[in-house]
PDB file of N, CA, C and O in Angstrom, chain B, residues numbered from 101:
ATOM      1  N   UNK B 101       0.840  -1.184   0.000  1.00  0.00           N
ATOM      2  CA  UNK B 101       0.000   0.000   0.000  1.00  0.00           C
ATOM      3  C   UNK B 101       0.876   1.236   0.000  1.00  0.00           C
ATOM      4  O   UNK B 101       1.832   1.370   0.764  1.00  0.00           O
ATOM      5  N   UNK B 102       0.532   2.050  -0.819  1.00  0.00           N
ATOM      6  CA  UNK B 102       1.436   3.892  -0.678  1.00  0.00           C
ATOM      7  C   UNK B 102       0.929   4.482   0.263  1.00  0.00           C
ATOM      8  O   UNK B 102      -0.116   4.468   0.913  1.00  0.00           O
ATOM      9  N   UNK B 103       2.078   5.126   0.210  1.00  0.00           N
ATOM     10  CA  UNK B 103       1.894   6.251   1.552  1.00  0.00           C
ATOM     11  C   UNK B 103       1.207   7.336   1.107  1.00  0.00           C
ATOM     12  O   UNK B 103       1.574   7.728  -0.001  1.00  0.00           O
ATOM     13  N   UNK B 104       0.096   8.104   1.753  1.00  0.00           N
ATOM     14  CA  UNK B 104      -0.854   9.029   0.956  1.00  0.00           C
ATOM     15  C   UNK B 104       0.023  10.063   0.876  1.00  0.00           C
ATOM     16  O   UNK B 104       1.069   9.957   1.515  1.00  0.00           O
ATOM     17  N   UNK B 105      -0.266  11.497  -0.070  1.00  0.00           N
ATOM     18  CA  UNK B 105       0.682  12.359  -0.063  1.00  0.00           C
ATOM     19  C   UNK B 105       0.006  13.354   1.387  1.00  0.00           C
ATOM     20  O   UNK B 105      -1.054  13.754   1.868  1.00  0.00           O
ATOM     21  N   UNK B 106       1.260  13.367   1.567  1.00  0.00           N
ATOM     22  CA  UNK B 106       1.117  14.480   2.888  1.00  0.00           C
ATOM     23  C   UNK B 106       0.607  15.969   2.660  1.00  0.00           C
ATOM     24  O   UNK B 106       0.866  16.400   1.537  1.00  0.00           O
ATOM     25  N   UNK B 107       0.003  16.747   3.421  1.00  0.00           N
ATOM     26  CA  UNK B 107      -0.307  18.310   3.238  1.00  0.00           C
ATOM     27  C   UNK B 107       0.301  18.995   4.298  1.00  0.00           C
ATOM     28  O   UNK B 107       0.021  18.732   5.467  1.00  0.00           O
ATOM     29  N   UNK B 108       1.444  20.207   3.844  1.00  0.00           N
ATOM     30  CA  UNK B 108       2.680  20.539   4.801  1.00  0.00           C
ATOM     31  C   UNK B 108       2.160  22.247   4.752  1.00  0.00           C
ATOM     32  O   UNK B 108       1.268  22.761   4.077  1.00  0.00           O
ATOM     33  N   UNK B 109       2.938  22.751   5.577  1.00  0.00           N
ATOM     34  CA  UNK B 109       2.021  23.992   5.804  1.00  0.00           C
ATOM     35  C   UNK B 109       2.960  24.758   5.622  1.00  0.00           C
ATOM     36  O   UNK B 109       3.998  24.252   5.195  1.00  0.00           O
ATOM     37  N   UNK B 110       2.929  26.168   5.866  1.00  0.00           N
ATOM     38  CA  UNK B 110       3.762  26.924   5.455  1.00  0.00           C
ATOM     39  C   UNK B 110       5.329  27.157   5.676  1.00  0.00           C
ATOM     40  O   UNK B 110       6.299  27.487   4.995  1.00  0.00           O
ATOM     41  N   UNK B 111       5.063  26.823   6.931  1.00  0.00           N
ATOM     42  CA  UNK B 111       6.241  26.937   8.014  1.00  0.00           C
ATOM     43  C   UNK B 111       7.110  25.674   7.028  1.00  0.00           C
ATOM     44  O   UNK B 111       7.853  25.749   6.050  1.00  0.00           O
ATOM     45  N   UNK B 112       6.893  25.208   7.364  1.00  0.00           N
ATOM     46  CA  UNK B 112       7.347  23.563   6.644  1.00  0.00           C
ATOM     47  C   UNK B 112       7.773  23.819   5.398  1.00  0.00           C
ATOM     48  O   UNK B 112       8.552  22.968   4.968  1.00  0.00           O
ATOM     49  N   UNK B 113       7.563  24.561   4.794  1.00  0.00           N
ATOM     50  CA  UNK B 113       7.492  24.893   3.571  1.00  0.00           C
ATOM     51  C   UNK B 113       8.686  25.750   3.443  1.00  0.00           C
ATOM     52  O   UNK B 113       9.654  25.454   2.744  1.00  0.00           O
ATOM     53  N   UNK B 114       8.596  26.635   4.023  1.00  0.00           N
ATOM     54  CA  UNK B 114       9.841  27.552   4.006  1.00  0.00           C
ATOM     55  C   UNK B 114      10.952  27.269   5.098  1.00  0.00           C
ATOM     56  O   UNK B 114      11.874  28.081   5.190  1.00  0.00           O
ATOM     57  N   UNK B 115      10.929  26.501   5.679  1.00  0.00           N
ATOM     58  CA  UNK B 115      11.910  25.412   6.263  1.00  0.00           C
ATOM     59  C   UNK B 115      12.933  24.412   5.451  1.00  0.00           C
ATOM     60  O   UNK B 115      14.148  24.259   5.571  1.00  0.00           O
ATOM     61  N   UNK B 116      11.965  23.785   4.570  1.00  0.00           N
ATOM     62  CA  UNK B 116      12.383  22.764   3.203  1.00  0.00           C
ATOM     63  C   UNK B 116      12.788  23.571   2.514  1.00  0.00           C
ATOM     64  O   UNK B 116      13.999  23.362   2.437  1.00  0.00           O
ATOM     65  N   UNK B 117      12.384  24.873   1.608  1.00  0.00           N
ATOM     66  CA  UNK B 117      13.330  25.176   1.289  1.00  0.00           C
ATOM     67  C   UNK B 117      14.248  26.658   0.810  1.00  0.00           C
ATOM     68  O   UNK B 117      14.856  27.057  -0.183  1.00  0.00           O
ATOM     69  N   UNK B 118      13.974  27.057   1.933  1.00  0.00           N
ATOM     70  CA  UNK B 118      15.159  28.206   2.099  1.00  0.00           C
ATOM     71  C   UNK B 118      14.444  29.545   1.475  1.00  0.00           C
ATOM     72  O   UNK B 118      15.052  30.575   1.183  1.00  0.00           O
ATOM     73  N   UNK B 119      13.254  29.363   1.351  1.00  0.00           N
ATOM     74  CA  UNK B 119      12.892  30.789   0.726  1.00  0.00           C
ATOM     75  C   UNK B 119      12.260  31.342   1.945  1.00  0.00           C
ATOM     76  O   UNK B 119      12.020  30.811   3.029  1.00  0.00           O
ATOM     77  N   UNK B 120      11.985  32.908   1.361  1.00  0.00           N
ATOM     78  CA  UNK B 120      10.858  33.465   2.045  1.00  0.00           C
ATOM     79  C   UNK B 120       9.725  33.950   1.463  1.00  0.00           C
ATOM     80  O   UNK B 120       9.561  34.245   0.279  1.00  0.00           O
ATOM     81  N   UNK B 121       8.821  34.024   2.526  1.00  0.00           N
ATOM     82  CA  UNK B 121       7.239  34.291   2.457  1.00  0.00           C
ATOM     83  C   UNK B 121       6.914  34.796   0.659  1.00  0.00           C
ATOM     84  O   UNK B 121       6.303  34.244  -0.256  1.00  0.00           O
ATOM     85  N   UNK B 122       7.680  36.116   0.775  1.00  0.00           N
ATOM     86  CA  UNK B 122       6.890  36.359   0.356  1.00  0.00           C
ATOM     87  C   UNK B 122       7.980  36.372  -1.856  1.00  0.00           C
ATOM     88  O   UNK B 122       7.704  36.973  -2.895  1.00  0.00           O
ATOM     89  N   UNK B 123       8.859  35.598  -1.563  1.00  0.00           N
ATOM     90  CA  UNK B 123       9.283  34.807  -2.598  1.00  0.00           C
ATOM     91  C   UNK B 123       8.547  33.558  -3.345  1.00  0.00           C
ATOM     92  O   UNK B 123       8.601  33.245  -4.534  1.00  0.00           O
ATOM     93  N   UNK B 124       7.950  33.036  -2.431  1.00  0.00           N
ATOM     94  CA  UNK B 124       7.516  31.238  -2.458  1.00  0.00           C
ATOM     95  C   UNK B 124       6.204  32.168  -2.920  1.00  0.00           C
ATOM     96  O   UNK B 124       5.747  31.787  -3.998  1.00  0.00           O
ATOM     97  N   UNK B 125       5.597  33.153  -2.411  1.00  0.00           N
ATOM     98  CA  UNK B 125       3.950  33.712  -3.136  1.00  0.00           C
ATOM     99  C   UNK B 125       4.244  34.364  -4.455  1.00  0.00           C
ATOM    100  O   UNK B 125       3.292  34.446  -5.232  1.00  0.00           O
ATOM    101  N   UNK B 126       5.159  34.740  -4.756  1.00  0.00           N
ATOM    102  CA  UNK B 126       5.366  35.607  -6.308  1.00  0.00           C
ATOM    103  C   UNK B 126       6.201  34.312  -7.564  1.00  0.00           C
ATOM    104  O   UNK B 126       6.322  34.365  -8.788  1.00  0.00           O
ATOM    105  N   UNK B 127       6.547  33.463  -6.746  1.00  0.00           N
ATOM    106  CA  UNK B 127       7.190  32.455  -7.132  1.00  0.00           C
ATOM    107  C   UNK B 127       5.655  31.614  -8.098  1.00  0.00           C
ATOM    108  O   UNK B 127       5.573  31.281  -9.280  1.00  0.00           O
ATOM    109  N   UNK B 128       4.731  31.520  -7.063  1.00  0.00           N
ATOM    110  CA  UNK B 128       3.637  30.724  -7.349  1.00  0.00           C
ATOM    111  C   UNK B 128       2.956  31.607  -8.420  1.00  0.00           C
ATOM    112  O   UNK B 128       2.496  30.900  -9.317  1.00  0.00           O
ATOM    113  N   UNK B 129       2.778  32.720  -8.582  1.00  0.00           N
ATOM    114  CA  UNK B 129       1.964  33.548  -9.020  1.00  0.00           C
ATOM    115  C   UNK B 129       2.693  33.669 -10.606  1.00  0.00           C
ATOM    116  O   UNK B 129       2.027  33.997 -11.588  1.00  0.00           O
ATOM    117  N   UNK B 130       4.225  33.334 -10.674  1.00  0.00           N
ATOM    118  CA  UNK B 130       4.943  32.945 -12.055  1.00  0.00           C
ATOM    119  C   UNK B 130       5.068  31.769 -12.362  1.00  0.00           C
ATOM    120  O   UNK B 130       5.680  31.550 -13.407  1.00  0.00           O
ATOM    121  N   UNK B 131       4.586  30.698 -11.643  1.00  0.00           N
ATOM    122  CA  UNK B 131       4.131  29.396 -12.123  1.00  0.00           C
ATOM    123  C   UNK B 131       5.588  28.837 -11.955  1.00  0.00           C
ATOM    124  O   UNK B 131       5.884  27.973 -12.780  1.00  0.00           O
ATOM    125  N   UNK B 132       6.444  29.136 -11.139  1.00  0.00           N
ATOM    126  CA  UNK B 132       7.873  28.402 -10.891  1.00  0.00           C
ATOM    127  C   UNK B 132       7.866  28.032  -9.717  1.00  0.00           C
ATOM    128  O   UNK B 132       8.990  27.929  -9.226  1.00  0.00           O
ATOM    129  N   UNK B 133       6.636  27.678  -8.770  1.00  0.00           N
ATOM    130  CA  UNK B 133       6.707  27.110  -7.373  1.00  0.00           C
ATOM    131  C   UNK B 133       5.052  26.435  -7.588  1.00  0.00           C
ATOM    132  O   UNK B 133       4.088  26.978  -8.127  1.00  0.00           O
ATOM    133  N   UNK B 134       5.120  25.459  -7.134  1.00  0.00           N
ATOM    134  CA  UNK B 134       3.626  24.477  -6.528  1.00  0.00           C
ATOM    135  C   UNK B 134       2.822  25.239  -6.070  1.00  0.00           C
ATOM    136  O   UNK B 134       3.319  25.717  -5.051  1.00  0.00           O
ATOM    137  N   UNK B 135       1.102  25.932  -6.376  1.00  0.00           N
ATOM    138  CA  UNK B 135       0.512  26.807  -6.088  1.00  0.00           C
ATOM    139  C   UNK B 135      -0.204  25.837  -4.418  1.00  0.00           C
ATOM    140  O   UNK B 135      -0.651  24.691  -4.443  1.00  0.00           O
ATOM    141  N   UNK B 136      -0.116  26.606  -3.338  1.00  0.00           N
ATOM    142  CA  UNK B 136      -0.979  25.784  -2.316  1.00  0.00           C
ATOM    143  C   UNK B 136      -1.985  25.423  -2.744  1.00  0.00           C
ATOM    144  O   UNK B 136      -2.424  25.609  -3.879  1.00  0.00           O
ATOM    145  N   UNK B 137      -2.686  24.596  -1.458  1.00  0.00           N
ATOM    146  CA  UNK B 137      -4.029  23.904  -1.695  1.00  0.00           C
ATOM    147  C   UNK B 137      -4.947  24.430  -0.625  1.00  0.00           C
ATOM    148  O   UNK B 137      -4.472  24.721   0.473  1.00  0.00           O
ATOM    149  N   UNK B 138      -6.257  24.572  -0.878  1.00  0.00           N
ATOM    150  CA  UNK B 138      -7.393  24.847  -0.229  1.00  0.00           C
ATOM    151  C   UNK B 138      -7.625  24.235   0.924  1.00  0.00           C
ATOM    152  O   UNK B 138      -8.275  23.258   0.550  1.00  0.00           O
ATOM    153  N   UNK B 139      -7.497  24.131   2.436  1.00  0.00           N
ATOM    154  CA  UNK B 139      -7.694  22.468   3.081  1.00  0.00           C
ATOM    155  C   UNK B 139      -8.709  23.315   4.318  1.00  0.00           C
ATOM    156  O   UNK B 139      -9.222  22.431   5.005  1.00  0.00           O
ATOM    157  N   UNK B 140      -9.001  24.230   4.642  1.00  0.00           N
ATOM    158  CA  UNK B 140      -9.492  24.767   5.397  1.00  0.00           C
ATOM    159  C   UNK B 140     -10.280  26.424   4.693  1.00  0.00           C
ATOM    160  O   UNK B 140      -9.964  26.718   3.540  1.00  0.00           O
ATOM    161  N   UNK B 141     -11.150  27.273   5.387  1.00  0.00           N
ATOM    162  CA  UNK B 141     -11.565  28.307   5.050  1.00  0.00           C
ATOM    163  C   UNK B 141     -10.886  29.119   5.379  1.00  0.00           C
ATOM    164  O   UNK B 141     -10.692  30.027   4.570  1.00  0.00           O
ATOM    165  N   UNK B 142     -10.081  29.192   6.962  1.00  0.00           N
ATOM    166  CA  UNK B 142      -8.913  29.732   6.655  1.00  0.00           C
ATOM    167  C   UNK B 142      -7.198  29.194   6.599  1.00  0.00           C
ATOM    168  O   UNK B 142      -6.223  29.668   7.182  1.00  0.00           O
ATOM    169  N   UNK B 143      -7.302  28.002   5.635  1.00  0.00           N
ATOM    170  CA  UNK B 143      -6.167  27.498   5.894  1.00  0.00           C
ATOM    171  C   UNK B 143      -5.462  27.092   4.550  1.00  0.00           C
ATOM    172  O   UNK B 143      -6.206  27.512   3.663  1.00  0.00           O
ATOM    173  N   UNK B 144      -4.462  26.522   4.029  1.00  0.00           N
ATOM    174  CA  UNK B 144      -3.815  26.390   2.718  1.00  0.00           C
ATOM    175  C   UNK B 144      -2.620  25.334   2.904  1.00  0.00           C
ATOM    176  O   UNK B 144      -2.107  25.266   4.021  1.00  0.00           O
ATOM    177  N   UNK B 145      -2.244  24.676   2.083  1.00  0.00           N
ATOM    178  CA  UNK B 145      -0.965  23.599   2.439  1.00  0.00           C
ATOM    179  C   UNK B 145      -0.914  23.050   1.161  1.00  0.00           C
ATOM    180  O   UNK B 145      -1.815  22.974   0.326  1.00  0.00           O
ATOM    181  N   UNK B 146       0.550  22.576   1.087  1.00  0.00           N
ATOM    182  CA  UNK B 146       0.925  22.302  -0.564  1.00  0.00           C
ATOM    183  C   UNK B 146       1.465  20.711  -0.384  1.00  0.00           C
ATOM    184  O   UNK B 146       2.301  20.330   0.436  1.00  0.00           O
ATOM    185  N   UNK B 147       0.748  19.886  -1.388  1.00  0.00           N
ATOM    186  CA  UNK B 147       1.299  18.905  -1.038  1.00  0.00           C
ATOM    187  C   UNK B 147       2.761  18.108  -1.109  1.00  0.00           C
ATOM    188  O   UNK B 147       3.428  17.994  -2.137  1.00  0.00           O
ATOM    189  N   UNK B 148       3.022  17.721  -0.144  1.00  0.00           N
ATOM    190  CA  UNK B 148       4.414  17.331  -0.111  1.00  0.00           C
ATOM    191  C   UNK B 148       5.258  16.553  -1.109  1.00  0.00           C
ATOM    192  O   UNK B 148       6.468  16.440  -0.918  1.00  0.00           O
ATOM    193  N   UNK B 149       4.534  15.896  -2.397  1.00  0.00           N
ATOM    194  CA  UNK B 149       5.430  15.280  -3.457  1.00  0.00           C
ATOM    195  C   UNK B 149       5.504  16.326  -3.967  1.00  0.00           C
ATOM    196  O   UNK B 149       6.657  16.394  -4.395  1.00  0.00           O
ATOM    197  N   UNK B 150       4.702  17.695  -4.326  1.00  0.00           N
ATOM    198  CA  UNK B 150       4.847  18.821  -5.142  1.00  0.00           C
ATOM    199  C   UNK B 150       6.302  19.266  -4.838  1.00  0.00           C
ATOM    200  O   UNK B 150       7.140  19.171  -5.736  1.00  0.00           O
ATOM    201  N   UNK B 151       6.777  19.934  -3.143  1.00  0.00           N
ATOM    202  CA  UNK B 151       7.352  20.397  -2.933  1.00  0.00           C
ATOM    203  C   UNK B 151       8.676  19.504  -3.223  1.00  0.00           C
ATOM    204  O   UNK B 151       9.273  19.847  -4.244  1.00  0.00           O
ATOM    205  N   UNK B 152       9.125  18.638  -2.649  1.00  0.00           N
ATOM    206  CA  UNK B 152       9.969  17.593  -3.122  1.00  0.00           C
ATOM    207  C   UNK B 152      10.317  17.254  -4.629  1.00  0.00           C
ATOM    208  O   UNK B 152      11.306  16.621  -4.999  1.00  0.00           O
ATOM    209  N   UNK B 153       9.506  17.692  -5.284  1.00  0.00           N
ATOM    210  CA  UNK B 153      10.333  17.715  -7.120  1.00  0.00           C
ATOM    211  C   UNK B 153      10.471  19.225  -7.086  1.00  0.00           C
ATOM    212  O   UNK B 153      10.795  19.478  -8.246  1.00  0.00           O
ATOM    213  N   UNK B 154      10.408  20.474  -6.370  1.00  0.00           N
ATOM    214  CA  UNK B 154      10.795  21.232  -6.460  1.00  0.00           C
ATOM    215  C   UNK B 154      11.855  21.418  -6.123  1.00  0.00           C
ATOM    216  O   UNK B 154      12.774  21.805  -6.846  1.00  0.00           O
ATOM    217  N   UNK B 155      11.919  21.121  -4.725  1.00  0.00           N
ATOM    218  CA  UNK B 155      13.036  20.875  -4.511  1.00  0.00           C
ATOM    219  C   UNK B 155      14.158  20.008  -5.132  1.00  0.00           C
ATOM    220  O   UNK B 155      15.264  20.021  -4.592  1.00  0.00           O
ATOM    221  N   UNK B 156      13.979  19.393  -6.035  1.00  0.00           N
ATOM    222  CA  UNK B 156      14.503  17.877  -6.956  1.00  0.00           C
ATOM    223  C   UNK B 156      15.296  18.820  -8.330  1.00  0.00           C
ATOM    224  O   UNK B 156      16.462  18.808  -8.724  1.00  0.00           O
ATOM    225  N   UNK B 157      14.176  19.534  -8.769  1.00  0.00           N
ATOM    226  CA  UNK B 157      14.905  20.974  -9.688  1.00  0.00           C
ATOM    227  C   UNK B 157      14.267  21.786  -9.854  1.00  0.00           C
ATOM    228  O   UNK B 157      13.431  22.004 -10.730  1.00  0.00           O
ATOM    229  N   UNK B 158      14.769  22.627  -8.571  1.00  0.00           N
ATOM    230  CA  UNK B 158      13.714  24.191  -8.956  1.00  0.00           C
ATOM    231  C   UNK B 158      13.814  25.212 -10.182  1.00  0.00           C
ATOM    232  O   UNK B 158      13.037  26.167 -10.187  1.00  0.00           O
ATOM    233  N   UNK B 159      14.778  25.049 -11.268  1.00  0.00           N
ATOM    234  CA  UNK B 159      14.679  25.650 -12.503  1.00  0.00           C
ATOM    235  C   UNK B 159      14.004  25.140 -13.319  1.00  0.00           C
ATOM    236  O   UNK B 159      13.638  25.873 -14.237  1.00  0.00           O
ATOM    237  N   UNK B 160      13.562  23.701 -13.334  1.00  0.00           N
ATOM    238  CA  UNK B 160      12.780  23.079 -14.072  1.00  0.00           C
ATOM    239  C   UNK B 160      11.556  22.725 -14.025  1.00  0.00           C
ATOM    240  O   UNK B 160      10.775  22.141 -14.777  1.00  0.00           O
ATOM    241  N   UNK B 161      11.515  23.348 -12.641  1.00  0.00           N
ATOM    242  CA  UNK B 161      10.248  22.452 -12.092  1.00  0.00           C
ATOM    243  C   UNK B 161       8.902  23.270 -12.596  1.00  0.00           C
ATOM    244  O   UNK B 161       8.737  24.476 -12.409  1.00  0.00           O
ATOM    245  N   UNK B 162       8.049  22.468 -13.213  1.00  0.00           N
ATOM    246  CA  UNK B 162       6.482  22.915 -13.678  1.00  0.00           C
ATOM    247  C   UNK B 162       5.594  21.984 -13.170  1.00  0.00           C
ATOM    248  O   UNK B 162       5.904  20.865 -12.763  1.00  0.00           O
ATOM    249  N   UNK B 163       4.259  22.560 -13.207  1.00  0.00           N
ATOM    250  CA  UNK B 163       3.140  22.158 -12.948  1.00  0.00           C
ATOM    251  C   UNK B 163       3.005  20.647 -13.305  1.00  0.00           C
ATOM    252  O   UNK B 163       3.767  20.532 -14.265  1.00  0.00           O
ATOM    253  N   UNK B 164       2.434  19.377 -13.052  1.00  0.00           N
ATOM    254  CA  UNK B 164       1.891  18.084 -13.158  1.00  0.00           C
ATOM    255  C   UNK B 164       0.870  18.759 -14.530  1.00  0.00           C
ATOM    256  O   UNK B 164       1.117  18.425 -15.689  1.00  0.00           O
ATOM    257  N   UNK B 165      -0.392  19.830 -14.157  1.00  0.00           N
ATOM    258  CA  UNK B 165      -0.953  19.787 -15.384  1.00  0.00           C
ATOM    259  C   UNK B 165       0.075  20.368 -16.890  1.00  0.00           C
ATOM    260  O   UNK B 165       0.019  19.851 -18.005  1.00  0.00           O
ATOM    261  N   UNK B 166       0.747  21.275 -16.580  1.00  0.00           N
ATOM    262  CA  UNK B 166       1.564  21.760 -16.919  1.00  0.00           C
ATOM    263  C   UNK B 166       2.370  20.933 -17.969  1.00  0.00           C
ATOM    264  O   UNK B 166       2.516  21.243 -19.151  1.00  0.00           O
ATOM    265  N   UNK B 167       2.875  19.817 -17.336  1.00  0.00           N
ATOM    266  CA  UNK B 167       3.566  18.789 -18.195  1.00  0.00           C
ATOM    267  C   UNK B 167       2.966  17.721 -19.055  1.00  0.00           C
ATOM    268  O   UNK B 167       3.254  17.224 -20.144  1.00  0.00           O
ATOM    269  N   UNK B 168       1.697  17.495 -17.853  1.00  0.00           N
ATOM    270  CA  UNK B 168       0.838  16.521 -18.902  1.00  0.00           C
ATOM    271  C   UNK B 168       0.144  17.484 -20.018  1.00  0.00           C
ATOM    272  O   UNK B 168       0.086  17.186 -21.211  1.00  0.00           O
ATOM    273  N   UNK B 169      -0.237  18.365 -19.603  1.00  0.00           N
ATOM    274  CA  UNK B 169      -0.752  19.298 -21.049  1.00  0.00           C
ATOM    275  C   UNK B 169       0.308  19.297 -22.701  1.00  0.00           C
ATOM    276  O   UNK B 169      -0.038  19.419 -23.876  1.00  0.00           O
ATOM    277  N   UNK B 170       1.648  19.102 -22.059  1.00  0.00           N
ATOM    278  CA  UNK B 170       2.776  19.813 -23.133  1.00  0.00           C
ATOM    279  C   UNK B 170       2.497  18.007 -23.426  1.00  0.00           C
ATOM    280  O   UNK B 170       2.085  17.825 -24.572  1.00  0.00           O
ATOM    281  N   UNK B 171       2.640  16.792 -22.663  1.00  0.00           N
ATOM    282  CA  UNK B 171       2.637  15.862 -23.627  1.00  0.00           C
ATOM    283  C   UNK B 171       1.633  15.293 -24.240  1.00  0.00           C
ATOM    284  O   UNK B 171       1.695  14.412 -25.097  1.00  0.00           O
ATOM    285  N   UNK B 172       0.647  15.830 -23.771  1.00  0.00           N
ATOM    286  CA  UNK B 172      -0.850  15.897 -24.868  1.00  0.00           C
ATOM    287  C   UNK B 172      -0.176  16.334 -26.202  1.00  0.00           C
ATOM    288  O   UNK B 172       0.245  15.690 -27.164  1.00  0.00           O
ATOM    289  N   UNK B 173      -0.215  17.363 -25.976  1.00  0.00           N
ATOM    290  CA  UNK B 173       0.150  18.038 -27.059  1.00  0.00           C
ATOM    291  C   UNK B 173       0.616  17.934 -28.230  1.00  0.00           C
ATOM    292  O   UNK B 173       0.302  18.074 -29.412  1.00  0.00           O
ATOM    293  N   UNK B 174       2.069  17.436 -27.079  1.00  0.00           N
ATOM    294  CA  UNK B 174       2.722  16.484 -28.894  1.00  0.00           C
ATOM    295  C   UNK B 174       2.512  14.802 -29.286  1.00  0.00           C
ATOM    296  O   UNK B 174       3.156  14.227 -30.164  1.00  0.00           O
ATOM    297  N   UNK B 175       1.354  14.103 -28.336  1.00  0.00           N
ATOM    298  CA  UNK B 175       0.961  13.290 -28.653  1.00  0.00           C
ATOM    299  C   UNK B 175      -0.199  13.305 -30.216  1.00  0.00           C
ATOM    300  O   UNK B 175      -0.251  12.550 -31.186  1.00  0.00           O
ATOM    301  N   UNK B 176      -1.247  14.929 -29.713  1.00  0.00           N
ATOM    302  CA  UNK B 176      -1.584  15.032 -30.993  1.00  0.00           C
ATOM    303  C   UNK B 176      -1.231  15.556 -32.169  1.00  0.00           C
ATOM    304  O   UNK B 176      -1.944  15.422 -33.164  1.00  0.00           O
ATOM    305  N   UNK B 177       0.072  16.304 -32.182  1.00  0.00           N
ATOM    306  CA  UNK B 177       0.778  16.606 -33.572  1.00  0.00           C
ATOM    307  C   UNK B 177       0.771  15.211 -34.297  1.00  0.00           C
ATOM    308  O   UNK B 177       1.257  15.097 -35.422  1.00  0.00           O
TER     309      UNK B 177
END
């Protein structure tokens, strides 16, 4: 059985990896960081395989839809 993906919070977040606040929010907003997730009305958390391929290569790193979109793509050329 897998281990479910975890939901890590902010703190955690900028612990893992070395940014700040308000880098990791303008970061997200240029689509070069994992956008959080909704988990509360007032609460947000990004899930932890996201952050971990960011951390894996943060110059490369894009969106899951992001990538599956680009290999749609050239599946239908």
């Amino acid at each position: 059985m897998s281990n479910p993906d975890r939901i890590i919070r902010l703190t955690t977040v900028l612990d893992r990896t070395g940014l700040s606040r308000s880098t990791i929010y303008r970061k997200i907003a240029e689509g070069t960081f994992p956008a959080q997730l909704r988990i509360s009305v007032h609460g947000a958390g990004w899930r932890e395989s996201d952050i971990n391929r960011w951390i894996e290569d943060p110059v490369g790193w894009r969106s899951e839809e992001e990538t599956n979109g680009k290999a749609l793509r050239r599946q239908l050329s």
